[in-house]
N, C-alpha and C positions, 0 to 999 in steps of 0.2 A: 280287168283284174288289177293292171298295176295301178289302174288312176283311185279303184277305191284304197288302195293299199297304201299312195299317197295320203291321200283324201284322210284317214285313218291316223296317221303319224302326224300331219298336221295338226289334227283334233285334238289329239294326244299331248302335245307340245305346248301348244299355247294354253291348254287349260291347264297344264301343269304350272305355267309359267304364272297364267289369276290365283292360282291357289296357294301359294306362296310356301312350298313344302322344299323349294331349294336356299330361300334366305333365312338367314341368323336374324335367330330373337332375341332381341337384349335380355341379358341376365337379369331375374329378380331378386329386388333383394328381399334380404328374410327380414322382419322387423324384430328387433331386440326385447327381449322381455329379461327381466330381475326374476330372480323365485321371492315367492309370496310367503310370506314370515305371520302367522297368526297367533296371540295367546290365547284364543280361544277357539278350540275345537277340537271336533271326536273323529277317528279315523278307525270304520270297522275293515278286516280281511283277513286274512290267512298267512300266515308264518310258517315257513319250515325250515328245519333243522337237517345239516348233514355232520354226523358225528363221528369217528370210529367207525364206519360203515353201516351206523344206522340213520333210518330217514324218519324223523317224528314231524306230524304238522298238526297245527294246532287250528281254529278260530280265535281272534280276538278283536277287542274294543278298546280302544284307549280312549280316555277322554283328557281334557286338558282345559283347563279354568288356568286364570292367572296364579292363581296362590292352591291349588288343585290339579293332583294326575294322580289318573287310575287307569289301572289294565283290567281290564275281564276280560278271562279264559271263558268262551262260551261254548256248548255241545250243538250237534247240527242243528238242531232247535231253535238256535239262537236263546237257549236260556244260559243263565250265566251259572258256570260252575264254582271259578272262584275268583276273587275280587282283590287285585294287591294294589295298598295303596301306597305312593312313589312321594318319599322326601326327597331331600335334599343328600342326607347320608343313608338314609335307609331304607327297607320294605316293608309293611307290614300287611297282613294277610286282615282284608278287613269283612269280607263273606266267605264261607267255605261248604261245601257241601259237607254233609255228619259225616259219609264215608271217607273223609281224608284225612290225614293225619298232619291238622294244620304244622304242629313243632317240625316235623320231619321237613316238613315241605315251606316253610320258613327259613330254616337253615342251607335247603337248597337253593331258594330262592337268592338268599344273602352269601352264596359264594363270592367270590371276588371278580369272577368273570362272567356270570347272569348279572352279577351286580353292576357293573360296569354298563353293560347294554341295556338294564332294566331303567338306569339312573339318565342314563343318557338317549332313554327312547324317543324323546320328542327332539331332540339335535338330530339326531339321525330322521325321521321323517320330512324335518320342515329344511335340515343343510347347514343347522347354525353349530356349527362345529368352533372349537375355540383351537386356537394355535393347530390349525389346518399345516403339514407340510404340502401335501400337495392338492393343488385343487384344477381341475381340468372342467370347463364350459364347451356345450355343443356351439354351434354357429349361432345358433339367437338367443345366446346370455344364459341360459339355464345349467344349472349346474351337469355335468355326467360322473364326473368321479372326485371324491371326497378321499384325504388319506390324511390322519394322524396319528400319534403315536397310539393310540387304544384300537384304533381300528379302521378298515377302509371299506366306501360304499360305492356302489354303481347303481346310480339311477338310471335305469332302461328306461321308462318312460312317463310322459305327465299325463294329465289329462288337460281337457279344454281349460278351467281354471289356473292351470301353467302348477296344480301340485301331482307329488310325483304318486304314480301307481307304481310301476314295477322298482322293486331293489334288491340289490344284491347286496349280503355284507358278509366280511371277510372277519373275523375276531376270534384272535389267538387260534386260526389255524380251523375255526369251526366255522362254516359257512351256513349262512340265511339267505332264503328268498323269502323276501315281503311284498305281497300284494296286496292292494288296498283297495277293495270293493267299493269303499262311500265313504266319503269325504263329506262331515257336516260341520258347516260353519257357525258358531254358537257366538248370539249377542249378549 
């Protein structure tokens, strides 16, 4: 009995010793990636709003051409309700289902503070924010958190092409989660 008991610890020992579960693996490194800056392309998913203690979320579609952005609002369908199209200073409602009251909802649209985040939809997705105060990178270069005076983002996470899927943003105190379902890149 004790010799197999030796016999046993032995066995035990030395293949623990092949199997190399008591030495240090050299650290890996992470390789560095840049976020990916495109003027051309569409990014469909879902937006929600926390407001006042209400939670509204919506579907949408941005699209983005160089000299071109549009948001479509779309119903689970994936058909498009309404279609704003994004200058430079302004919004204007360029499809509208009959049942909406496009003036009403134009005027919404062009408050100061949808305007803000409407105008500035595609910085906020791609990170190209201008006069950044604070800007924080995970370990391998990609943005996590963006903060200027208009507003502050957290990118949770990218996908395989290094653009972001999850975000969170922070503006005047009203908070967004954006997730983004599909990412297409337009030539």
């Amino acid at each position: 009995m004790k010799f197999k008991l030796i016999i046993i610890i032995f066995i035990s020992l030395t293949g623990c010793q092949s199997i190399q579960i008591f030495k240090e693996k050299p650290p890996v490194e992470e390789k560095k990636i840049e976020n990916v800056f495109y003027e051309n392309f569409s990014a469909k998913g879902v937006v929600k709003f926390y407001a006042k203690n209400k939670n509204v979320s919506s579907r949408f579609k941005f699209i983005k051409n160089k000299d071109d952005e549009r948001i479509e609002f779309l119903d689970v369908f994936n058909n498009v309700i309404v279609t704003f199209q994004v200058d430079e200073k302004n919004i204007e409602i360029l499809d509208g289902s009959k049942k909406l009251n496009s003036e009403s909802l134009e005027k919404i649209v062009n408050r100061p503070y949808f305007k803000k985040i409407i105008l500035n939809f595609s910085n906020i997705l791609t990170g190209t924010t201008e006069s950044a105060e604070v800007i924080k990178k995970y370990s391998n270069g990609l943005f996590e958190f963006i903060k200027n005076e208009k507003y502050s983002i957290y990118y949770k996470m990218y996908n395989k092409d290094h653009l972001p899927v999850n975000m969170k943003i922070n503006f005047l105190n009203i908070l967004f989660d954006l997730k983004i379902v599909n990412w297409t890149l337009i030539k």
